[in-house]
Structures are given as structure tokens and as C-alpha cells.
C-alpha positions in Angstrom: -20.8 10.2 -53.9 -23.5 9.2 -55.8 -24.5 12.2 -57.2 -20.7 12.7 -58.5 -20.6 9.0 -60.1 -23.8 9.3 -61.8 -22.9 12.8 -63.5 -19.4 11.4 -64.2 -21.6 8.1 -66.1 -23.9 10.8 -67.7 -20.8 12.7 -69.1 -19.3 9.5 -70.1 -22.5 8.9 -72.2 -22.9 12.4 -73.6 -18.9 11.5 -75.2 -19.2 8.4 -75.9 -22.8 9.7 -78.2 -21.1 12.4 -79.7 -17.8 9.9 -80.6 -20.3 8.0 -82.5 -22.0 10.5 -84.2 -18.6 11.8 -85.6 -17.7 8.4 -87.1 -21.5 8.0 -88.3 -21.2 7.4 -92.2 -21.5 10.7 -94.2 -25.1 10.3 -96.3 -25.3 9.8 -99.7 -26.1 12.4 -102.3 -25.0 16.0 -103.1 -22.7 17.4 -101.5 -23.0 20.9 -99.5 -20.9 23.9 -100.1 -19.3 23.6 -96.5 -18.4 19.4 -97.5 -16.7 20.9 -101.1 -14.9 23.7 -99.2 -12.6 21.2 -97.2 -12.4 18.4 -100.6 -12.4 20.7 -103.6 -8.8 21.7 -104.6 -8.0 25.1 -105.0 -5.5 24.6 -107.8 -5.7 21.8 -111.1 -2.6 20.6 -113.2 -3.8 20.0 -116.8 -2.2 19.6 -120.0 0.8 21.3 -118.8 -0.4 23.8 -117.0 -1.8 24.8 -113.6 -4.8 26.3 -113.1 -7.6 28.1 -110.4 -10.3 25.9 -109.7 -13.6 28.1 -109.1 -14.8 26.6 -105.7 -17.7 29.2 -106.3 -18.6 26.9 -109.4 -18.2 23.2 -108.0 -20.6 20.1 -107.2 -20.0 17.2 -105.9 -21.9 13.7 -105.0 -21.1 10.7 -102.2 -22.6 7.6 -103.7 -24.0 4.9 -101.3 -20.8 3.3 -101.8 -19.2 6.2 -100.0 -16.6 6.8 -103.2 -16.5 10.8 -104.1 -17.5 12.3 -107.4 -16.3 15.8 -107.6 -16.5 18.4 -110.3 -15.7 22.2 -110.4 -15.0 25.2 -113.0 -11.2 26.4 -113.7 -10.0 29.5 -115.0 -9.0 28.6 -118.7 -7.0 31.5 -119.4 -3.7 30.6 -120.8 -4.9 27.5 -122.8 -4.6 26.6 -126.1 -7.7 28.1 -127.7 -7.8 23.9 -129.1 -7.7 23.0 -125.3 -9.6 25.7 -124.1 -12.5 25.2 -126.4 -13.0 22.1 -124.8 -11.7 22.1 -121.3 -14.4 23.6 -118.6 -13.3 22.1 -115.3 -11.9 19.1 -113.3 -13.5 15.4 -112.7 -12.4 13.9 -109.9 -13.8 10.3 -109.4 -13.2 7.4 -106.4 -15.7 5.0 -108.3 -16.4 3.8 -112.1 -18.9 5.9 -113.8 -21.9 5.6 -115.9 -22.2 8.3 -118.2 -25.1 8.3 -120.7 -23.9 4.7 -120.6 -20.4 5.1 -121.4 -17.9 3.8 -118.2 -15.0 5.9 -117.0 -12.6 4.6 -114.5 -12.0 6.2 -111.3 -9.1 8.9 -111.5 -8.4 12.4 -112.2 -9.8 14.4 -115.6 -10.5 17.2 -117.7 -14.1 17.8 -119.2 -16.0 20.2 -121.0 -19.2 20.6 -122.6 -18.5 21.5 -126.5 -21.0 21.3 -129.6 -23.3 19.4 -128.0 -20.9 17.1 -126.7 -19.4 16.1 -122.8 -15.7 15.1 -123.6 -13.8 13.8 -120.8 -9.6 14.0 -121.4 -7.1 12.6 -119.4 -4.5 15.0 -117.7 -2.3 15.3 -120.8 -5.7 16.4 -122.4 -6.3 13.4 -124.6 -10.0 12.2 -125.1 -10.8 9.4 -122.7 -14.7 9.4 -123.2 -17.5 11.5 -125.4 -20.9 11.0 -125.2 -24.4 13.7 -126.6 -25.1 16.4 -124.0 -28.7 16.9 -123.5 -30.6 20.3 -122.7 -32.8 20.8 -120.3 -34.8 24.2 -121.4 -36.9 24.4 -118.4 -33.6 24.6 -116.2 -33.6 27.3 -113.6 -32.1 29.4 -112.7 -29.7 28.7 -115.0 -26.1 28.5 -113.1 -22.4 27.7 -115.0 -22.0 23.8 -112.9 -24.0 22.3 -110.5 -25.3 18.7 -110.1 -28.7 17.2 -109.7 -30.2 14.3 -108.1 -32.1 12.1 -109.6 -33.0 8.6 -108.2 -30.5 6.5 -108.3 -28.3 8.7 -110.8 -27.1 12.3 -111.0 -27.0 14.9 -113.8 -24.3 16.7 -114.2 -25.4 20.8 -115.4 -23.4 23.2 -117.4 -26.0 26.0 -117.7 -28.7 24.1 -119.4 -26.5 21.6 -120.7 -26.1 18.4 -118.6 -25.2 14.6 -118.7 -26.4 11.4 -116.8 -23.5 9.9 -114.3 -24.3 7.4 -112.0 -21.8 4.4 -109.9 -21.5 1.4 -111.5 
């Protein structure tokens, strides 16, 4: 009898640790590929249009906070050569941004790296925010998105071309 209780206590433990464990807070920083899998949406409505988001090409970042930053490629194709010369992917934010000092409000955006600019549009592909891209020649290797930590802030790659973001 007290062989069973004790094994029925130690099981109780064993659950009760791996409860906890589930519900521990996620960690801050970049994402991994298995995290964007299950948040990154496969589809993005833009200017009218929907279009394939290329999980292959996406990045994402929990700040301490917890709030999401997500970013990924779409397939362009079918834009306005106007809107496509500017629209790259989708920026999906849960918490204000810093960018190269510039604040963006939480939501749901557009953005693009285009002549040495990063233009962020609202979903009817209007400017919300444009700051200067920087380049980073020693970059490799050199991939179409991903994002990069650094310190307290993140940069934000499109091939060698990146921005600053961090939570305000």
C-alpha cells in the first residue's frame, strides 16, 4: 500500500512538473522555424489582393514583453508594378516599434526595402512610415529575410539590406 501511494505521489509530481513547464513563459528573442510554422499565416490580404506568404522566407522576434513581431516574404506577382516595387512582405506587430527611431503602432502592414529606403504601408498600401535602410557588406550568407539579434534591439535583413526595430 505504500509502495502504490508513493508511485501514485511521484506520478502526481512528474504531471504536475510537466503542467508547469507548458505554461512556463516562452523566452524572449528570435523565433525558431518550428514557433513561425504554427504563427506565420500562409495567406496575406494587401491592397486588394491576396497573396502566398513564403514561410520558407519569414522571421520573427518575442520581446520581453511577450508581444510578437513577425515578418515574412509574399509572392508579389499580380501587383501593380507601383505596388510591387515596393511591397516585399508582411509586418505583423502586437507592440509599438522603434524603427531607426521612427514609432509604428501595433497592427497589420506591408513593407519593402526600395532605393535605399524601408517603407512600411498600411493594408490599402498607403505609406505609414519611411526611414534610410542601411547595408551591412560583411553579411553572410546573404539570405532574402531574416532577423538578427542585437542587444536589446533587432535588425531586420533583406539580403544585405536591414533596419533597426526594437519595443518601445
Amino acid at each position: 500500500m505504500r509502495l502504490r501511494t508513493s508511485a501514485i505521489a511521484l506520478a502526481a509530481v512528474a504531471a504536475l512538473a510537466l503542467l508547469a513547464g507548458a505554461q512556463a513563459p516562452a523566452a524572449k528573442g528570435v523565433l525558431p522555424a518550428a514557433e513561425l510554422k504554427q504563427l506565420v499565416p500562409s495567406n496575406f490580404f494587401f491592397a486588394g489582393k491576396t497573396a502566398a506568404v513564403q514561410l520558407r522566407n519569414s522571421a520573427g522576434v518575442r520581446f520581453a514583453s511577450g508581444k510578437l513581431l513577425l515578418a515574412a516574404l509574399v509572392d508579389t506577382a499580380g501587383y501593380s508594378s507601383a505596388i510591387e516595387e515596393k511591397y516585399q512582405g508582411l509586418l505583423i506587430t502586437e507592440a509599438p516599434l522603434s524603427i531607426e527611431g521612427s514609432t509604428l503602432k501595433p497592427g497589420v502592414y506591408g513593407f519593402g526595402f526600395s532605393k535605399g529606403k524601408f517603407i512600411v504601408m498600411d493594408v490599402a498600401a498607403n505609406d505609414e512610415l519611411s526611414v534610410a535602410a542601411q547595408t551591412d557588406e560583411k553579411v553572410k550568407p546573404v539570405m532574402p529575410l531574416k532577423i538578427v539579434e542585437q542587444g536589446e534591439s533587432y535588425r531586420l535583413y533583406a539580403g544585405k539590406s536591414f533596419v533597426t526595430v526594437k519595443a518601445e
